[in-house]
DSSP file (Angstrom, degrees, kcal/mol; ACC not computed):
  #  RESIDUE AA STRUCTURE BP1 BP2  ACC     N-H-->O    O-->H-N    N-H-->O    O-->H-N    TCO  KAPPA ALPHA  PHI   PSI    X-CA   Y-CA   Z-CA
    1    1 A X              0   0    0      0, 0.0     2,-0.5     0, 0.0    75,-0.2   0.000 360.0 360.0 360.0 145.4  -61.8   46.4   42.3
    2    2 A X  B     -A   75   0A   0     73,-1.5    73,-1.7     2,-0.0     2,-0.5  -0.954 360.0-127.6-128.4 137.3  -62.9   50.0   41.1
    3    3 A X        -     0   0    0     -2,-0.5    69,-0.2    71,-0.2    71,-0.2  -0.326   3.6-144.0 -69.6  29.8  -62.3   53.1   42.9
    4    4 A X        +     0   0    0     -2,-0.5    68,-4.9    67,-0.2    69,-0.8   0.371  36.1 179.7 -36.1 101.8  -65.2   55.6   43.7
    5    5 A X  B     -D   71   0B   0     66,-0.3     2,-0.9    67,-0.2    65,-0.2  -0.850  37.8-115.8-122.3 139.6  -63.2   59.0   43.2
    6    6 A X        -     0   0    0     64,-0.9    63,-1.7    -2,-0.3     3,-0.1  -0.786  44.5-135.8 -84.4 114.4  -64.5   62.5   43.6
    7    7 A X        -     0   0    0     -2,-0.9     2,-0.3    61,-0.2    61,-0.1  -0.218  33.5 -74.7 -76.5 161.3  -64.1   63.7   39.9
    8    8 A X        -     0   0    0      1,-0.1    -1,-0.1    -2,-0.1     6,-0.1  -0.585  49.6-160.8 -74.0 140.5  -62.6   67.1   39.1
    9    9 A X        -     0   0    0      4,-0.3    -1,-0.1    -2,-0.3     6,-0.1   0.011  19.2-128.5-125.3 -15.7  -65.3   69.6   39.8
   10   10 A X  S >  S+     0   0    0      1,-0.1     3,-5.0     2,-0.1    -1,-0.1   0.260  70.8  68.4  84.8 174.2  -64.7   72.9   38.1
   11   11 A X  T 3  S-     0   0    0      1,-0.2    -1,-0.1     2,-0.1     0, 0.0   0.771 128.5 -57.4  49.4  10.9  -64.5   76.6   39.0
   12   12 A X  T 3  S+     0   0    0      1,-0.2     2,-0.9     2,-0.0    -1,-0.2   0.763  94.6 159.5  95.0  -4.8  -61.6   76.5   41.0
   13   13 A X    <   +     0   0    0     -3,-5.0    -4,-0.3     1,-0.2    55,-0.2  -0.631  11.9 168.3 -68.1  69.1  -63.5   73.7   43.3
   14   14 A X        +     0   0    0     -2,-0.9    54,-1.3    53,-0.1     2,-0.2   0.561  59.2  12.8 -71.2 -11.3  -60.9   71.4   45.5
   15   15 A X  E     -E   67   0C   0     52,-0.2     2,-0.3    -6,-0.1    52,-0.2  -0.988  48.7-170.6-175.4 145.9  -63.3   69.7   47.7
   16   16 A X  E     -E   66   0C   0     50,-2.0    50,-2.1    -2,-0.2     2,-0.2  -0.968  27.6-109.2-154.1 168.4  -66.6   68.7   48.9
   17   17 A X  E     -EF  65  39C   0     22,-2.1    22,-5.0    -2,-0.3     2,-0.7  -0.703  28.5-116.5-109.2 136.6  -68.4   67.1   51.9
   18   18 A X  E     + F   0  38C   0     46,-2.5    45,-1.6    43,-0.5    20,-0.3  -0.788  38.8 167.2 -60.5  85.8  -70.0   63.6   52.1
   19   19 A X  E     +     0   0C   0     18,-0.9     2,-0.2    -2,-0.7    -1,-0.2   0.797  52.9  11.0 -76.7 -64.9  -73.5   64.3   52.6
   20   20 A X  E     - F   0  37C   0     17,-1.4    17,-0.7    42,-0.1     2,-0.5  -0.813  46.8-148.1-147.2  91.8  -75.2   60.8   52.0
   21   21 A X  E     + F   0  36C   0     -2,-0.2    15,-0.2    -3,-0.2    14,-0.1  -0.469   9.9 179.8 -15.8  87.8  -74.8   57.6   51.5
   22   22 A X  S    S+     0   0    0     13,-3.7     2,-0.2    -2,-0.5    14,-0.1   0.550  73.8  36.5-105.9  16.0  -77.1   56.0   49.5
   23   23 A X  S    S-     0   0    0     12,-0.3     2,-0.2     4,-0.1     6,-0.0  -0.655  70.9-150.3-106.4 149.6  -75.4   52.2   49.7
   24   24 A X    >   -     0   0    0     -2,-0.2     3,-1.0    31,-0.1    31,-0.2  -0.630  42.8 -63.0-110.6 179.2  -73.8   50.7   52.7
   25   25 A X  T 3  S+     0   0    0     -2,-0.2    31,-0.2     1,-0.2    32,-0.1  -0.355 120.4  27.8 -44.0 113.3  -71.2   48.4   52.9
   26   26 A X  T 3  S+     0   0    0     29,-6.3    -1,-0.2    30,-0.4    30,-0.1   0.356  90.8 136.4 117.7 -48.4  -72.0   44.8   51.3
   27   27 A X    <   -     0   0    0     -3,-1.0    28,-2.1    28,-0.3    -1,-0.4  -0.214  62.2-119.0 -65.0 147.3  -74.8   46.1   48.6
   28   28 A X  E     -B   54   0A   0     26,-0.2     2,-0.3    24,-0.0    26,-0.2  -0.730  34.2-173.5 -88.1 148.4  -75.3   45.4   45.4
   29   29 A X  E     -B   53   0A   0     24,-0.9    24,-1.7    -2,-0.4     2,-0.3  -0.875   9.4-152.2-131.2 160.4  -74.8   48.8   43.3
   30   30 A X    >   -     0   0    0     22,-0.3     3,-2.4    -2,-0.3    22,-0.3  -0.998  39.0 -83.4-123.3 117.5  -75.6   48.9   39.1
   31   31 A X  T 3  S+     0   0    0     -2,-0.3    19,-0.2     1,-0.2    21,-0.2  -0.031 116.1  19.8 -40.3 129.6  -73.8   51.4   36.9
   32   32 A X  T 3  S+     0   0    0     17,-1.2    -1,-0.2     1,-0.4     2,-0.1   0.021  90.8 128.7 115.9 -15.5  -75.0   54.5   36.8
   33   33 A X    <   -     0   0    0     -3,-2.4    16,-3.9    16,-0.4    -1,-0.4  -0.437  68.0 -99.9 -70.5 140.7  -77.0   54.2   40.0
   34   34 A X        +     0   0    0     14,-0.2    14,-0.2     1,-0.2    -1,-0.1  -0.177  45.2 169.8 -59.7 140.5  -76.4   57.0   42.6
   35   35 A X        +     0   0    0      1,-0.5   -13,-3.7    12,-0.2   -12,-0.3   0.842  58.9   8.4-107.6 -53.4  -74.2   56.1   45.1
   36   36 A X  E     -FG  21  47C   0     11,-0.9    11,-4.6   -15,-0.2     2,-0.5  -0.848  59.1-143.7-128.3 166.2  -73.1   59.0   47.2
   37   37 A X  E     -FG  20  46C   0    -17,-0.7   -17,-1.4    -2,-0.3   -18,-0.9  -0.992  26.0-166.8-130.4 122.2  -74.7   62.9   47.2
   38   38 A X  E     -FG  18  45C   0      7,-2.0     7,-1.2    -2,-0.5     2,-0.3  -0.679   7.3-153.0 -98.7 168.1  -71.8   65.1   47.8
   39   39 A X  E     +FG  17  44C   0    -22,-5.0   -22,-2.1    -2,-0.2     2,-0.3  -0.945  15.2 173.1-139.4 179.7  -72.1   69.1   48.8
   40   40 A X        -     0   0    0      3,-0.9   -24,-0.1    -2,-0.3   -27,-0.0  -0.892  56.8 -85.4-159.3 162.8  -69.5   71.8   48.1
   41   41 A X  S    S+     0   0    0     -2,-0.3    -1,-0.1     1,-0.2   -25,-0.1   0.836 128.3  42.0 -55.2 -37.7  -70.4   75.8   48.9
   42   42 A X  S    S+     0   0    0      1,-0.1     2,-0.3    -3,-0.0    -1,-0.2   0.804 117.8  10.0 -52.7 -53.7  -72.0   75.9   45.5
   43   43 A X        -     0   0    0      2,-0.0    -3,-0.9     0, 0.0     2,-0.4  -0.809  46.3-132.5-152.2 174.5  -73.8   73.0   45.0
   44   44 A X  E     +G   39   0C   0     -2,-0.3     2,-0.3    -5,-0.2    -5,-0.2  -0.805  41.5 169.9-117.2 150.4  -75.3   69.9   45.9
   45   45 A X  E     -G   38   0C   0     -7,-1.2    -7,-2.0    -2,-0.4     2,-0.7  -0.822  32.8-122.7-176.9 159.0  -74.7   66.9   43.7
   46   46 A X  E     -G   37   0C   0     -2,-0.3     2,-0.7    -9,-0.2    -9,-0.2  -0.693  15.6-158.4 -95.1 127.7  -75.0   63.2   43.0
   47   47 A X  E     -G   36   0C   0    -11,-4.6   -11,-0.9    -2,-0.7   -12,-0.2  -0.737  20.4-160.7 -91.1 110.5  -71.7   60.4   42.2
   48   48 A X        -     0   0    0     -2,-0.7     2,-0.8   -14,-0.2   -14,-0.2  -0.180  25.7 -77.9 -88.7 170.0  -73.0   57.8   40.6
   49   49 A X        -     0   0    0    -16,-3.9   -17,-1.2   -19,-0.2   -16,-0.4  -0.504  21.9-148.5 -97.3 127.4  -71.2   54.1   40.2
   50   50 A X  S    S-     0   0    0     -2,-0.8     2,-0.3   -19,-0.2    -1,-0.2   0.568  76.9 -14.0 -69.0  -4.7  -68.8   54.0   37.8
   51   51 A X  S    S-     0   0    0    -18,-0.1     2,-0.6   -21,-0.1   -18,-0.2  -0.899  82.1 -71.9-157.2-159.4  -69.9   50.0   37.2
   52   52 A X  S    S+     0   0    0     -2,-0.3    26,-0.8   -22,-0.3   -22,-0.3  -0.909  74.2  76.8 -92.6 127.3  -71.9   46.9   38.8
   53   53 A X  E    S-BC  29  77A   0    -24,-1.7   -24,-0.9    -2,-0.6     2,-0.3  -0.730  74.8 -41.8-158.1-116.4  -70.9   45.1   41.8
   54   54 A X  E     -BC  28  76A   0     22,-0.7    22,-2.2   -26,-0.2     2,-0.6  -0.811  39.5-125.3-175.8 121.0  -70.7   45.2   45.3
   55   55 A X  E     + C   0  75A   0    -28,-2.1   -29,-6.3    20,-0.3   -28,-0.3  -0.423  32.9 171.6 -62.1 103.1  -69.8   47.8   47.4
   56   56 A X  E     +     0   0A   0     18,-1.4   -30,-0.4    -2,-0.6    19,-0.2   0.969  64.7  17.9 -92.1 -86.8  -67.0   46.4   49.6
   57   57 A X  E     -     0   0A   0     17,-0.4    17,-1.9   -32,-0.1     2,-0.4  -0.565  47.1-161.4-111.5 144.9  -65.8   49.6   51.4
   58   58 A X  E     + C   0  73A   0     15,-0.2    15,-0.2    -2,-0.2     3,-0.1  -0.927  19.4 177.4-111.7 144.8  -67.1   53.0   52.1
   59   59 A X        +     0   0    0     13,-1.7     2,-0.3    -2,-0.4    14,-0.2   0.462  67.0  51.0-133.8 -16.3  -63.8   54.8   53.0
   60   60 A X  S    S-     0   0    0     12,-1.6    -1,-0.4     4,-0.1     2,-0.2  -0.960  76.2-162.2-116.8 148.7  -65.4   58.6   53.6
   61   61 A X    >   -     0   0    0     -2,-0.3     3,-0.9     1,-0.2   -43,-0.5  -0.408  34.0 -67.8-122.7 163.3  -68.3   58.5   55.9
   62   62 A X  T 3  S+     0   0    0      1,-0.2     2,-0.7    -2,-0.2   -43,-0.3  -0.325 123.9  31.3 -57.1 143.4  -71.1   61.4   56.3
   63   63 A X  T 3  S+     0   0    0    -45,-1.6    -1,-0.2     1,-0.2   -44,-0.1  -0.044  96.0 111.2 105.8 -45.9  -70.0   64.3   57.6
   64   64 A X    <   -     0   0    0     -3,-0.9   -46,-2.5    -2,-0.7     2,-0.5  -0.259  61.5-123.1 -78.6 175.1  -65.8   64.1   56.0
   65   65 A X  E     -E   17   0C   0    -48,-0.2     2,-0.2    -3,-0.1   -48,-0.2  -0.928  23.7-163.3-120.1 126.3  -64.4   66.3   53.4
   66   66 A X  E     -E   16   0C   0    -50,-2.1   -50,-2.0    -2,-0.5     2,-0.3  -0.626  10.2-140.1-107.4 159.3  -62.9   64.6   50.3
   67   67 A X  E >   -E   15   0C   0    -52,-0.2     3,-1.6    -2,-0.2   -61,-0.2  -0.930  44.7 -88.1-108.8 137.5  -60.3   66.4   47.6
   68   68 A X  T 3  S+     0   0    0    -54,-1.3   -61,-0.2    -2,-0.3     3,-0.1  -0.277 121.0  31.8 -75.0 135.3  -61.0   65.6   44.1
   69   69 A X  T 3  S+     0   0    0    -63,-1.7    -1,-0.2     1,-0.3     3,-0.2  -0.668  92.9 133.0 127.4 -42.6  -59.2   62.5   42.9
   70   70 A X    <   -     0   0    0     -3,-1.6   -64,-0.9   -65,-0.2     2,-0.9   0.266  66.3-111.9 -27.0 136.5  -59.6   61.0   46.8
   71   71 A X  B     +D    5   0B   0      1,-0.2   -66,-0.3   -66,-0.2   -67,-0.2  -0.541  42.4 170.3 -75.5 119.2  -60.9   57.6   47.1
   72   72 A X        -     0   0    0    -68,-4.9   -13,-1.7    -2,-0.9   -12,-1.6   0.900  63.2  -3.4-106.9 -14.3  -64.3   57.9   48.6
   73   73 A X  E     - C   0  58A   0    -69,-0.8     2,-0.5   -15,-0.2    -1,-0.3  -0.970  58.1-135.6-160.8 149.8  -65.5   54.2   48.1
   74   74 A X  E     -     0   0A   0    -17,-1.9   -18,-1.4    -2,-0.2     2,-0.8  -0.767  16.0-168.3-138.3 119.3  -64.5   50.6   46.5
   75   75 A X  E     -AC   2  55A   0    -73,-1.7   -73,-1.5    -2,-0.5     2,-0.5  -0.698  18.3-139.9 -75.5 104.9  -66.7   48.2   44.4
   76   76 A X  E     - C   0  54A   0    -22,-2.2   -22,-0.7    -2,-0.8    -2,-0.0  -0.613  32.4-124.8 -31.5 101.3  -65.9   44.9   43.6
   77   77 A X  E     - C   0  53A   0     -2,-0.5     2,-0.8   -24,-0.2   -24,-0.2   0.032  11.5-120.0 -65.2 175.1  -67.0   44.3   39.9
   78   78 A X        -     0   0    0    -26,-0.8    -1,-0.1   -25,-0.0   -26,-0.1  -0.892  38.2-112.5-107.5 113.9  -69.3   41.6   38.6
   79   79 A X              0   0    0     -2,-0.8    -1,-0.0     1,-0.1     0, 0.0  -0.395 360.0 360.0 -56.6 165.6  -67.6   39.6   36.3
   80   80 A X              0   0    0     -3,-0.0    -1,-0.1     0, 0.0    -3,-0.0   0.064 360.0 360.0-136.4 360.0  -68.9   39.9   32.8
């Protein structure tokens, strides 16, 4: 299992709001594909997934506010 983590963000930045989903629960996701589009007072931006699998849990929803390092989602890998 791999962790979908809001990465450190700069500037002094602790936090940003879930915006979009662009997987549900269940999907297959590919590294590198966007997964979720977070927003922050600054900026708008996409996290993409950190491997291949299938997206077992979304664990922030639209709308909450994550702090970097916070689990926002968890992929099952594809074996290799």
């Amino acid at each position: 299992m791999t962790n979908v983590v809001l990465p450190p963000l700069g500037e002094n930045i602790e936090k940003a709001t879930v915006s979009f989903w662009f997987f549900k629960a269940g999907d297959k996701v590919n590294e590198k594909d966007d997964l979720v589009e977070m927003t922050t007072d600054k900026a708008t931006f996409n996290i993409p997934s950190p491997c291949t699998g299938i997206l077992q849990e979304v664990l922030m929803t639209e709308g909450q506010v994550a702090h970097v390092g916070e689990t926002l989602g968890i992929i099952e890998e594809e074996p290799k």
